[in-house]
C-alpha positions as CSV (number, residue, x, y, z in Angstrom):
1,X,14.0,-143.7,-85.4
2,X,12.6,-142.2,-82.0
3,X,12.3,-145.9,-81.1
4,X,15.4,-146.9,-81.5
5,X,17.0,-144.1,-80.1
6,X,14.6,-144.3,-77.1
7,X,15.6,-148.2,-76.9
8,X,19.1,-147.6,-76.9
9,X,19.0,-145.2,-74.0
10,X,16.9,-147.4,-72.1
11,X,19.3,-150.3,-72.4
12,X,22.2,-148.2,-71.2
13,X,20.0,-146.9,-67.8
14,X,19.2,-150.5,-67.2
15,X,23.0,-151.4,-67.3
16,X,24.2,-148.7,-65.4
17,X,21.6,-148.7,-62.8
18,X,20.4,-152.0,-62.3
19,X,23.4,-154.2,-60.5
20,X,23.9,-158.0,-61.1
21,X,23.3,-160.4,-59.0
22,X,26.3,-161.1,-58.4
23,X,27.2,-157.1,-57.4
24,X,24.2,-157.6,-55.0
25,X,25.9,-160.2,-53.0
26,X,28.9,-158.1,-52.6
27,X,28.0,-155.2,-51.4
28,X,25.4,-153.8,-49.5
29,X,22.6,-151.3,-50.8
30,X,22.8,-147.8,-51.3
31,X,19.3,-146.4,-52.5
32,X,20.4,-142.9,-51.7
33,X,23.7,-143.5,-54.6
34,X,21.0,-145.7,-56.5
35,X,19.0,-142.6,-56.5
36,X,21.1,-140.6,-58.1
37,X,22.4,-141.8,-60.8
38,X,19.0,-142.8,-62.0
39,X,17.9,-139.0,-61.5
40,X,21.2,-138.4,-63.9
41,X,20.5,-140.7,-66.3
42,X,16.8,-139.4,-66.8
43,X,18.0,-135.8,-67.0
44,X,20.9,-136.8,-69.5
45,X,17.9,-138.7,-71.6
46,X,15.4,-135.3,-71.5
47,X,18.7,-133.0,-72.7
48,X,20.0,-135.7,-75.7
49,X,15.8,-136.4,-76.7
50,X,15.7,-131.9,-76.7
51,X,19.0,-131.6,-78.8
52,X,18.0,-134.6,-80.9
53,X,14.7,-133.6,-81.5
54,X,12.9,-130.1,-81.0
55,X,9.1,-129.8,-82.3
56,X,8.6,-127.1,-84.7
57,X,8.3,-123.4,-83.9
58,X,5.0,-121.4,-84.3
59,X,6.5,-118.2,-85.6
60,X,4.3,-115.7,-86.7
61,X,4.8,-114.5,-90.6
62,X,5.7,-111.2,-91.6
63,X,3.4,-110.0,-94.1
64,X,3.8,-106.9,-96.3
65,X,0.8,-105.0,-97.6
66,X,0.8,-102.6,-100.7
67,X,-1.2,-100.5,-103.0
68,X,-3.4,-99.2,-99.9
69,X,-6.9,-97.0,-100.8
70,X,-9.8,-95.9,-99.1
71,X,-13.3,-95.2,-99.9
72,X,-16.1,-94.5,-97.6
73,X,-18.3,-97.4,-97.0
74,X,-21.6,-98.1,-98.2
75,X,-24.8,-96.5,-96.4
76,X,-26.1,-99.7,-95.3
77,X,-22.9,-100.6,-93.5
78,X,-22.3,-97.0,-92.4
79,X,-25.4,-97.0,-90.7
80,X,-25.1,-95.6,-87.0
81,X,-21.3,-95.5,-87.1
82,X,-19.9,-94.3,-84.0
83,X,-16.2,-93.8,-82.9
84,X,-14.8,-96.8,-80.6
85,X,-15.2,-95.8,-76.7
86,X,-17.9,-93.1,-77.2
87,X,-20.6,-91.8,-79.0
88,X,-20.0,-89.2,-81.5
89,X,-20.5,-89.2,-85.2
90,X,-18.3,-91.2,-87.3
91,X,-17.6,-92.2,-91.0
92,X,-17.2,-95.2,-92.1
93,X,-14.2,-96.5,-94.1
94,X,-12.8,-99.5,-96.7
95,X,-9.6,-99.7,-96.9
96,X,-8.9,-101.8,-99.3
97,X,-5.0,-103.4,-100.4
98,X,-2.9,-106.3,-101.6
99,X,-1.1,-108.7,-99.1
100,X,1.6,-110.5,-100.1
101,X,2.2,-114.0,-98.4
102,X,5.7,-115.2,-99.6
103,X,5.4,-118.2,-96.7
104,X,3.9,-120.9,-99.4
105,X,1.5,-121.8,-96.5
106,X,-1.6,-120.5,-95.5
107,X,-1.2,-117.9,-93.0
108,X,-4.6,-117.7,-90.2
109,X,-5.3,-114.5,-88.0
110,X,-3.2,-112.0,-89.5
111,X,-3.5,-109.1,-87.6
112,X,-3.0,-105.7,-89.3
113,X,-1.0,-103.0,-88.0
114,X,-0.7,-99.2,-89.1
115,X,-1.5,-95.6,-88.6
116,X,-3.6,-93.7,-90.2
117,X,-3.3,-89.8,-90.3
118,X,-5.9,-87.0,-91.4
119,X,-5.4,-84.0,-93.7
120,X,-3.5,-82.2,-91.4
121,X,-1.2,-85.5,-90.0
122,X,-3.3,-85.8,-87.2
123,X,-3.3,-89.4,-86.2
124,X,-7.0,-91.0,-86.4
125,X,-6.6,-93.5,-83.8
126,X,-4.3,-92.7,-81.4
127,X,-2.2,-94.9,-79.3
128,X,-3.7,-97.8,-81.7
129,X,-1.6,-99.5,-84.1
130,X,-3.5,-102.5,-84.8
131,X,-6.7,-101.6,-87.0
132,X,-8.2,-105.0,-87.6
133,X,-7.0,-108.6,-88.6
134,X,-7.2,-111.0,-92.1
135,X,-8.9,-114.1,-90.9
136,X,-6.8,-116.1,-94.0
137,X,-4.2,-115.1,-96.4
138,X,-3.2,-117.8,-98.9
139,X,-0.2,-118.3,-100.6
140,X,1.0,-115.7,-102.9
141,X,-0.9,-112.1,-103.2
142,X,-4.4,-111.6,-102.2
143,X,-6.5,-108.9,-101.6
144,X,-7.8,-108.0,-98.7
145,X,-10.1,-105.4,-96.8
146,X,-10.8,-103.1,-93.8
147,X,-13.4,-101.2,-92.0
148,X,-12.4,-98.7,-89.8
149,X,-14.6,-95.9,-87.9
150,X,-13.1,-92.4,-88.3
151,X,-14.4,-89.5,-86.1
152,X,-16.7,-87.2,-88.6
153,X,-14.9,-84.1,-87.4
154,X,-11.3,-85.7,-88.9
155,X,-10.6,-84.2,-92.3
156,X,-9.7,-85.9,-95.5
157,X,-7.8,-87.3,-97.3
158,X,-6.4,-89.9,-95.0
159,X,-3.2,-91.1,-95.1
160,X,-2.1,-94.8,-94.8
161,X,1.0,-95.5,-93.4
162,X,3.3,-98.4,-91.9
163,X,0.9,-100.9,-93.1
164,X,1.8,-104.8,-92.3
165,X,0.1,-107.6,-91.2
166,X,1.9,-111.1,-89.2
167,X,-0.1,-114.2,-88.6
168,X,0.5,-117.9,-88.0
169,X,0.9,-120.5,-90.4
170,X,-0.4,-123.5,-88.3
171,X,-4.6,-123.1,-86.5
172,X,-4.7,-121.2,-83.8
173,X,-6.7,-121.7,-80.9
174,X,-9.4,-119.1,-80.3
């Protein structure tokens, strides 16, 4: 189809642009006019090939994520737990959930976004919405988990909230 189309355009730039012989022998050249409408005729091509055709979008997919819990990880993974950008005492959490991936594809990277809040609404992690990512979600619901380092001095129970992932459906380049 792209052929044909690609062809078709080509066959009308050569009749435009390219003069007979017989024009030749009339008239004397103009390269600078030549130029021209040869520069038009490519640009007309480019716009009608981009309204004809246009590859596909890489959108990322919305993705919503339910039935959030936490429980403290195990003590092998817990083990010297310390709270991102210095070193005091943390615990170790697993947040655990279902995502639900209505795309019908498989959706790579998903990166999860939410807040989490202590016992007395004291966000966790703050000015941090993204926690962590899903490296593939397939089709349909799946479940998924988290680890997350909570400063030790943060008291419980933890709240989950605004909870959603988005990822891409084609591979992404890492």
């Amino acid at each position: 189809m792209m052929q044909v189309i690609m062809q078709a355009m080509l066959q009308i730039v050569v009749k435009i642009v390219v003069p007979t012989t017989q024009q030749l022998k009339n008239s004397k050249p103009t390269p600078r006019k030549f130029r021209q409408v040869l520069v038009a005729c490519i640009a007309g091509s480019f716009w009608l090939l981009s309204t004809i055709w246009t590859p596909p979008a890489l959108a990322l997919t919305q993705i919503p994520l339910s039935n959030l819990h936490y429980r403290e990880c195990s003590p092998e993974m817990a083990e010297g737990t310390v709270t991102p950008g210095n070193f005091t005492a943390a615990k170790c959490f697993l947040i655990t959930g279902i995502a639900k991936n209505t795309s019908g594809k498989l959706v790579v990277n998903a990166d999860i976004f939410g807040r989490i809040y202590d016992a007395n609404g004291n966000s966790v992690m703050e000015n941090r919405t993204r926690l962590g990512s899903i490296e593939e979600v397939p089709p349909g619901e799946s479940e998924f988990e988290l680890r997350v380092s909570v400063s030790a001095n943060q008291p419980e129970p933890l709240k989950l909230e605004q909870f959603k992932a988005a990822g891409f459906t084609g591979s992404v380049r890492r």
